[in-house]
Chimera marker file (.cmm) of the C-alpha trace (Angstrom):
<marker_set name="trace">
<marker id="1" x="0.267" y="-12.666" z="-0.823" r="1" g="1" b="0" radius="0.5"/>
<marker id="2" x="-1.827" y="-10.306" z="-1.303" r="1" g="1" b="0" radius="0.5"/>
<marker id="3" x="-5.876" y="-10.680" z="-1.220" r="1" g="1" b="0" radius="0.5"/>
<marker id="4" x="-8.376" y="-8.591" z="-3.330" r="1" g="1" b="0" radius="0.5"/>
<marker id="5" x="-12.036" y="-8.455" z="-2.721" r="1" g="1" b="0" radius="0.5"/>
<marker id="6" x="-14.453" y="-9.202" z="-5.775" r="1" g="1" b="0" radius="0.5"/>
<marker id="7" x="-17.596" y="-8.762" z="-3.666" r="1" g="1" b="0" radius="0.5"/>
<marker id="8" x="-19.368" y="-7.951" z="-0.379" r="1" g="1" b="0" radius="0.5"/>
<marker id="9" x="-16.743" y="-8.395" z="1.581" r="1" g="1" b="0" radius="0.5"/>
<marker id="10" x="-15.364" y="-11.507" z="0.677" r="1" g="1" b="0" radius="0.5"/>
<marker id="11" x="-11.378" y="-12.345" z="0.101" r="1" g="1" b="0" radius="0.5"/>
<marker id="12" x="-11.705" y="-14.836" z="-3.557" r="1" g="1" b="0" radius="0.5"/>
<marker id="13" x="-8.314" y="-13.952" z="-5.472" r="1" g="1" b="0" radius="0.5"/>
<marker id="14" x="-5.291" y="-12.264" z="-4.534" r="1" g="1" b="0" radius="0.5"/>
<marker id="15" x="-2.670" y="-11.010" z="-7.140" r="1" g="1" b="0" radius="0.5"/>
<marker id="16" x="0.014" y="-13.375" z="-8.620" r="1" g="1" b="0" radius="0.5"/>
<marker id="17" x="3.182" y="-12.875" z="-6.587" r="1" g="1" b="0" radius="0.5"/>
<marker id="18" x="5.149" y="-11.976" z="-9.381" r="1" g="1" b="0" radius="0.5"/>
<marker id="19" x="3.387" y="-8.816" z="-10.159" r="1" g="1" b="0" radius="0.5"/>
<marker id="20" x="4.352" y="-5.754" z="-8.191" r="1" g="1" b="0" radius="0.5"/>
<marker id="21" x="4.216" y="-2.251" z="-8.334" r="1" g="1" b="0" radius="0.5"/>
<marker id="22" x="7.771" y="-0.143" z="-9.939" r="1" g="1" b="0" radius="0.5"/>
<marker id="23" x="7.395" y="3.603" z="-9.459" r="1" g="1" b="0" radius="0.5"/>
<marker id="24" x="9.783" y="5.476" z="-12.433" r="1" g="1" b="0" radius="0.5"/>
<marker id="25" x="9.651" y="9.137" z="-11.469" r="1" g="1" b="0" radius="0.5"/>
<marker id="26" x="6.547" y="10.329" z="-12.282" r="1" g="1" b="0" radius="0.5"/>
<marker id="27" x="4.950" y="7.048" z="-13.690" r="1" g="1" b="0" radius="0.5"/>
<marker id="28" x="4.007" y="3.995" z="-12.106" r="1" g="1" b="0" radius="0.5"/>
<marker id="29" x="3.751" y="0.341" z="-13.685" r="1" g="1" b="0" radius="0.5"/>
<marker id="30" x="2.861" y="-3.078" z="-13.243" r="1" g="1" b="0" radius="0.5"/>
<marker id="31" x="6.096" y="-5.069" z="-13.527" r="1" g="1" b="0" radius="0.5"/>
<marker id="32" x="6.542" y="-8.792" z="-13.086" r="1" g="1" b="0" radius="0.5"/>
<marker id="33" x="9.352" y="-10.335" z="-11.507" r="1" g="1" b="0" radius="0.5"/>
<marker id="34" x="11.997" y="-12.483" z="-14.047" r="1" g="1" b="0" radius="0.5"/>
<marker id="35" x="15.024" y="-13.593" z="-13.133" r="1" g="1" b="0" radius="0.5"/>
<marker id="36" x="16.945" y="-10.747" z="-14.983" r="1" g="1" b="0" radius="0.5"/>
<marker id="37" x="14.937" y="-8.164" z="-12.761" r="1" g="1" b="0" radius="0.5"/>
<marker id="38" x="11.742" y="-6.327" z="-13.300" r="1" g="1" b="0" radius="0.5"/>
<marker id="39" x="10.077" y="-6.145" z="-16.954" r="1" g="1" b="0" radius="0.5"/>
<marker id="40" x="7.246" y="-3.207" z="-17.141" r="1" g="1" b="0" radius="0.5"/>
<marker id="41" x="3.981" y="-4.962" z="-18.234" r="1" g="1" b="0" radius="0.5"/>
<marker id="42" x="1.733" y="-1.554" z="-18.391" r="1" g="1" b="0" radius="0.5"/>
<marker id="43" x="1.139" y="1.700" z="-16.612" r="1" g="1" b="0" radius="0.5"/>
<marker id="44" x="-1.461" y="2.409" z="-14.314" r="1" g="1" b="0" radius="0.5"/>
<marker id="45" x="-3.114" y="5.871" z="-12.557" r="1" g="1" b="0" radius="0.5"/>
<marker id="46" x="-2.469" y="6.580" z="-9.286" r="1" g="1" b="0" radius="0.5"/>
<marker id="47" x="-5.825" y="5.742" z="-8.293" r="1" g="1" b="0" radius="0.5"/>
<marker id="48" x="-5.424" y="2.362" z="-9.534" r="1" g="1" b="0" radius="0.5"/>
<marker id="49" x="-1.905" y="2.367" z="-7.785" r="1" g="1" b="0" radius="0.5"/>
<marker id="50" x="-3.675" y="3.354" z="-4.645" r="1" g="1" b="0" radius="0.5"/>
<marker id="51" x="-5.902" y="0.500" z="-4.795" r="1" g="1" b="0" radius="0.5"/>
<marker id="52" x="-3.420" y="-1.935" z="-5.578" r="1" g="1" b="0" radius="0.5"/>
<marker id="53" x="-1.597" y="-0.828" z="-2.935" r="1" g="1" b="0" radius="0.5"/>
<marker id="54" x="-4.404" y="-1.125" z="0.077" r="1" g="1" b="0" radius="0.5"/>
<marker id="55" x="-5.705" y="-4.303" z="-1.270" r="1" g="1" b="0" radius="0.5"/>
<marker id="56" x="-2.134" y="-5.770" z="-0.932" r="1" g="1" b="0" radius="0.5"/>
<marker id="57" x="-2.258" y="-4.915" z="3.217" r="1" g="1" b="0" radius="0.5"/>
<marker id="58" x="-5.715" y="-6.455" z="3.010" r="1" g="1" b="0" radius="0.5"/>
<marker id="59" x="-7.529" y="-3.416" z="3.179" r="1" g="1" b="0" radius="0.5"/>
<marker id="60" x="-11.288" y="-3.637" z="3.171" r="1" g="1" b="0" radius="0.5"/>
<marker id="61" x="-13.236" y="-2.745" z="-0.007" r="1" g="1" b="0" radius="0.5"/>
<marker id="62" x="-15.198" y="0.493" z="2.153" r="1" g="1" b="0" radius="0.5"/>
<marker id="63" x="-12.177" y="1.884" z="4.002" r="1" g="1" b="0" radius="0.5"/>
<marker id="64" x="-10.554" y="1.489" z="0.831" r="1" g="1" b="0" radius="0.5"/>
<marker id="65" x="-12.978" y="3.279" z="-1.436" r="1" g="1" b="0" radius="0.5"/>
<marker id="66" x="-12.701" y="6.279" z="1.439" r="1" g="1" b="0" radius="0.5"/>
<marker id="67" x="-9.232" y="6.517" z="1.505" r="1" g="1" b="0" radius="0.5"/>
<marker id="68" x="-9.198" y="6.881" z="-2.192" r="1" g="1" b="0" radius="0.5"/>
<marker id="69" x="-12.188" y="9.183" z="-2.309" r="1" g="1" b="0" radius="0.5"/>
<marker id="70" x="-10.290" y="11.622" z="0.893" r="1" g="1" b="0" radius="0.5"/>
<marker id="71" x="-7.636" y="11.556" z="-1.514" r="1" g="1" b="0" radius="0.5"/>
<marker id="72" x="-9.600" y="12.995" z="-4.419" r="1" g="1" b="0" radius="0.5"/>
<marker id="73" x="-12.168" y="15.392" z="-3.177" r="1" g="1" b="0" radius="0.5"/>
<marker id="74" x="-14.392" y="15.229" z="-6.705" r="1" g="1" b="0" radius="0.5"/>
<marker id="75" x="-14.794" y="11.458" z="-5.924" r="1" g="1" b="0" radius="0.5"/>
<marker id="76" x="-17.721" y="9.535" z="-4.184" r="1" g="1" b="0" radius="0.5"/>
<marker id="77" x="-17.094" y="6.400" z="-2.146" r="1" g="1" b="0" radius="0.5"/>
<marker id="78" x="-19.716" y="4.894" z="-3.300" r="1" g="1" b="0" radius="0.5"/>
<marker id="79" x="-19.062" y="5.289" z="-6.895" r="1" g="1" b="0" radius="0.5"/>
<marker id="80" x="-15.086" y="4.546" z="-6.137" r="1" g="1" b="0" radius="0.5"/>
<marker id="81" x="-16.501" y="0.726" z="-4.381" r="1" g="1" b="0" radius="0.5"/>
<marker id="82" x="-17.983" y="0.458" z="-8.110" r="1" g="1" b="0" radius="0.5"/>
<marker id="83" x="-14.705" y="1.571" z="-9.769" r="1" g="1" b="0" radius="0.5"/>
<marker id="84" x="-12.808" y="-0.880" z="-7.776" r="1" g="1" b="0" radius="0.5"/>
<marker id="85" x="-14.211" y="-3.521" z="-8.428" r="1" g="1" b="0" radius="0.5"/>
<marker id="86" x="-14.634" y="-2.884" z="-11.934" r="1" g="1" b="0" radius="0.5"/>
<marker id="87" x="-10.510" y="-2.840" z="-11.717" r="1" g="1" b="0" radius="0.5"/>
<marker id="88" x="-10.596" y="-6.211" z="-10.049" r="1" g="1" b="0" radius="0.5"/>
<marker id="89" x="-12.679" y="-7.586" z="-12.781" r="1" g="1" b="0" radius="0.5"/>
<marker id="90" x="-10.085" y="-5.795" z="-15.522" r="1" g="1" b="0" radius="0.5"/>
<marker id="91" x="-6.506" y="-7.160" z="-13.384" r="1" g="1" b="0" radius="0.5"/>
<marker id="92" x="-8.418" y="-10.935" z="-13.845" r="1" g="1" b="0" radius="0.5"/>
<marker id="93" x="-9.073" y="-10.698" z="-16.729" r="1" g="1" b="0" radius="0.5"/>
<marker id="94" x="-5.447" y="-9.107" z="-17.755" r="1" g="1" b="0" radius="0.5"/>
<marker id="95" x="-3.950" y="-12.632" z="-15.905" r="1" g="1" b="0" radius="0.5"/>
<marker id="96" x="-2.774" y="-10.468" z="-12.901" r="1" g="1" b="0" radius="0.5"/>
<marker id="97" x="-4.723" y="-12.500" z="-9.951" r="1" g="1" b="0" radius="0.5"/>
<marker id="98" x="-5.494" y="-16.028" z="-8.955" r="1" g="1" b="0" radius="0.5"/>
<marker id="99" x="-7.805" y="-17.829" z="-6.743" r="1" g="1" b="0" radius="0.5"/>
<link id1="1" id2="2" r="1" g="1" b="0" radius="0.2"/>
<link id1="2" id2="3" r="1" g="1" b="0" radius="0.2"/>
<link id1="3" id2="4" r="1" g="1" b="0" radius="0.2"/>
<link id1="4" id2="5" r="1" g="1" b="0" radius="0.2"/>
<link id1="5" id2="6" r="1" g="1" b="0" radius="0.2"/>
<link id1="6" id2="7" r="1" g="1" b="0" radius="0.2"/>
<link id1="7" id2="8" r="1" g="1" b="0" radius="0.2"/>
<link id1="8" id2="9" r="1" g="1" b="0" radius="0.2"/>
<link id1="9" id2="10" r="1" g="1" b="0" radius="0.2"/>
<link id1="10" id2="11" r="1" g="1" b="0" radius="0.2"/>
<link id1="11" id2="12" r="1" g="1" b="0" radius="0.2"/>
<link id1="12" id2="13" r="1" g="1" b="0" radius="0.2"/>
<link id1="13" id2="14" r="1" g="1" b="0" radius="0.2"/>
<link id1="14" id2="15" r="1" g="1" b="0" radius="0.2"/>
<link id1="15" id2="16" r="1" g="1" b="0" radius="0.2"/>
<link id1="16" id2="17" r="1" g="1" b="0" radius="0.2"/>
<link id1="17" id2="18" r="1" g="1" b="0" radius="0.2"/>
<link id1="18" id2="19" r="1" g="1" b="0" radius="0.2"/>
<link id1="19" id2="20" r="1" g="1" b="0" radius="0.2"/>
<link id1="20" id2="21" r="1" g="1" b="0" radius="0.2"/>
<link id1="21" id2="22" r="1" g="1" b="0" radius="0.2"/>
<link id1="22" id2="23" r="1" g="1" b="0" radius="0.2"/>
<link id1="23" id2="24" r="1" g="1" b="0" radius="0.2"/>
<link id1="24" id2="25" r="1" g="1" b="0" radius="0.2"/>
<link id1="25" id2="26" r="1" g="1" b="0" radius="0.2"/>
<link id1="26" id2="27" r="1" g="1" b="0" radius="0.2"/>
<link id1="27" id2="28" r="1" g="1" b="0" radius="0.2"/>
<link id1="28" id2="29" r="1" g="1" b="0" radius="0.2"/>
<link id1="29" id2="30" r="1" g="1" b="0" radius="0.2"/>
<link id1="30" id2="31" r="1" g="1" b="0" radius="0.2"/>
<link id1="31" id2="32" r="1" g="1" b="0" radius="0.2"/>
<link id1="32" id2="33" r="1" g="1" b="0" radius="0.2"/>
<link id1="33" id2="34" r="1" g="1" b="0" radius="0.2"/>
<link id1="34" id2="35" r="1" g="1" b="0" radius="0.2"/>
<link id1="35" id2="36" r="1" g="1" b="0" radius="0.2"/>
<link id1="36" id2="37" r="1" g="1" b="0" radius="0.2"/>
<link id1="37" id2="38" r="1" g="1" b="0" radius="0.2"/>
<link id1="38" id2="39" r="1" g="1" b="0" radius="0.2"/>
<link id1="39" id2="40" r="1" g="1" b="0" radius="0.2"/>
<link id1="40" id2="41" r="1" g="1" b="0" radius="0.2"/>
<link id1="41" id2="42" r="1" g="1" b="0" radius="0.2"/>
<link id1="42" id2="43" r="1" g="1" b="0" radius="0.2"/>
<link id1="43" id2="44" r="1" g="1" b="0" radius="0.2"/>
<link id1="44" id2="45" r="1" g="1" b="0" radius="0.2"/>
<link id1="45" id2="46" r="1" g="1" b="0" radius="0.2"/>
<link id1="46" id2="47" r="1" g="1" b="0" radius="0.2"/>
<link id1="47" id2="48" r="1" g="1" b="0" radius="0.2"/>
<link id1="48" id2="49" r="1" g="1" b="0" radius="0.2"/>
<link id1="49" id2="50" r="1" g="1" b="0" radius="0.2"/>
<link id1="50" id2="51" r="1" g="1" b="0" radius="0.2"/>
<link id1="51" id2="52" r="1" g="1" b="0" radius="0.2"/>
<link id1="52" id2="53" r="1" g="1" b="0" radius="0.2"/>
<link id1="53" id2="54" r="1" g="1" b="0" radius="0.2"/>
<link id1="54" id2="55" r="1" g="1" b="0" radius="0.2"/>
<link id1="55" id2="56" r="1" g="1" b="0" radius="0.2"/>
<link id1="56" id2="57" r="1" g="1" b="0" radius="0.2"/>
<link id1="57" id2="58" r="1" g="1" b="0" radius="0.2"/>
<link id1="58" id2="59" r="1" g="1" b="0" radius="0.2"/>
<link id1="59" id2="60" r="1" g="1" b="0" radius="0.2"/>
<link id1="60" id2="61" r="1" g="1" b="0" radius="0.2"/>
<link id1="61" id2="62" r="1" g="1" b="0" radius="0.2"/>
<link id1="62" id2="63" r="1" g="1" b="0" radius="0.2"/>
<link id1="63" id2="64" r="1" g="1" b="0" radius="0.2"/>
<link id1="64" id2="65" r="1" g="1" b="0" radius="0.2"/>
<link id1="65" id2="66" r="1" g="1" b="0" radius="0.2"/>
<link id1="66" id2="67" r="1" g="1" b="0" radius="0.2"/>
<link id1="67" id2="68" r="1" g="1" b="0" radius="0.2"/>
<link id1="68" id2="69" r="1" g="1" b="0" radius="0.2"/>
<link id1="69" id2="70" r="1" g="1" b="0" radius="0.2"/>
<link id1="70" id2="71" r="1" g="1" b="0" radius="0.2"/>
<link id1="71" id2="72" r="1" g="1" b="0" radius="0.2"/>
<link id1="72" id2="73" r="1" g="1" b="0" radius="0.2"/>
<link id1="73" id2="74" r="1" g="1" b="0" radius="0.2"/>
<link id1="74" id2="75" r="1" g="1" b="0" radius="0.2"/>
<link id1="75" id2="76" r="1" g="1" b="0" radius="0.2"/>
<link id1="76" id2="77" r="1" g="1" b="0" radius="0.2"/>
<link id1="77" id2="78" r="1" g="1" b="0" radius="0.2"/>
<link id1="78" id2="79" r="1" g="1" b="0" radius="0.2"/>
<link id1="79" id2="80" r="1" g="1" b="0" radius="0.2"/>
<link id1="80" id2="81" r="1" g="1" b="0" radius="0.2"/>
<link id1="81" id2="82" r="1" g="1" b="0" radius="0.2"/>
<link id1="82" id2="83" r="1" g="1" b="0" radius="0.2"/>
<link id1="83" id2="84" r="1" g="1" b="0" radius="0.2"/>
<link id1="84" id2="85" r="1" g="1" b="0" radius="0.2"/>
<link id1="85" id2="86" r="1" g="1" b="0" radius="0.2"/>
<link id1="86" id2="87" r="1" g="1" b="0" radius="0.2"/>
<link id1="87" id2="88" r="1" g="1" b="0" radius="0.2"/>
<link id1="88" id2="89" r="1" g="1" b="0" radius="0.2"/>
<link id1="89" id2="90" r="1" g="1" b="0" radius="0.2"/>
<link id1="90" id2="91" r="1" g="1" b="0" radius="0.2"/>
<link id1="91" id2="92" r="1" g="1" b="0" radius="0.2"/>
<link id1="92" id2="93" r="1" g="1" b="0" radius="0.2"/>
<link id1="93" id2="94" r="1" g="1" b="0" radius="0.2"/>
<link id1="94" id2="95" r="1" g="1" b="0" radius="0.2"/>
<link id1="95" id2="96" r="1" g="1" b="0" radius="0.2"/>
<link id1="96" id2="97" r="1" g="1" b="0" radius="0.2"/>
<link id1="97" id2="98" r="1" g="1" b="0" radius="0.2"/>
<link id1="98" id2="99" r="1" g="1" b="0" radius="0.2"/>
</marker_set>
């Protein structure tokens, strides 16, 4: 199960556990889980793909937002906290997490 933050610091949804991550050679996409296998729902960044990823382990928001901003020298962690949870708001509203 794995817990996203919405807001200083606090665990309030975590993503539906039939949504994972399928990496396809050079893409990567949310895919849910049916019983014939995985079905690809949409394609997401890498960035977004990173942050899936940490906030799965439980990751919090900061050490998250500095990973990602290590990882691309152009971004600020500040401004990648804001971007994150701007994709939190987007993957509830898309049906992809739960309280």
């Amino acid at each position: 199960m794995a817990l996203l933050y919405l807001h200083e610091g606090e665990y309030l949804m975590k993503i539906k556990e039939q949504y994972v991550l399928r990496y396809d050679l050079d893409e990567i996409y949310i895919a849910e889980k049916t019983p014939e296998g995985l079905r690809d729902i949409c394609p997401i960044s890498e960035t977004a793909a990173m942050a899936w990823e940490g906030l799965e382990r439980g990751m919090e928001k900061r050490e998250l937002a500095r990973r990602i901003a290590d990882e691309f020298s152009d971004a600020e962690p500040e401004q990648v906290e804001r971007d994150l949870e701007a994709l939190t708001a987007q993957l509830l509203e898309l049906g992809y997490l739960e309280e």
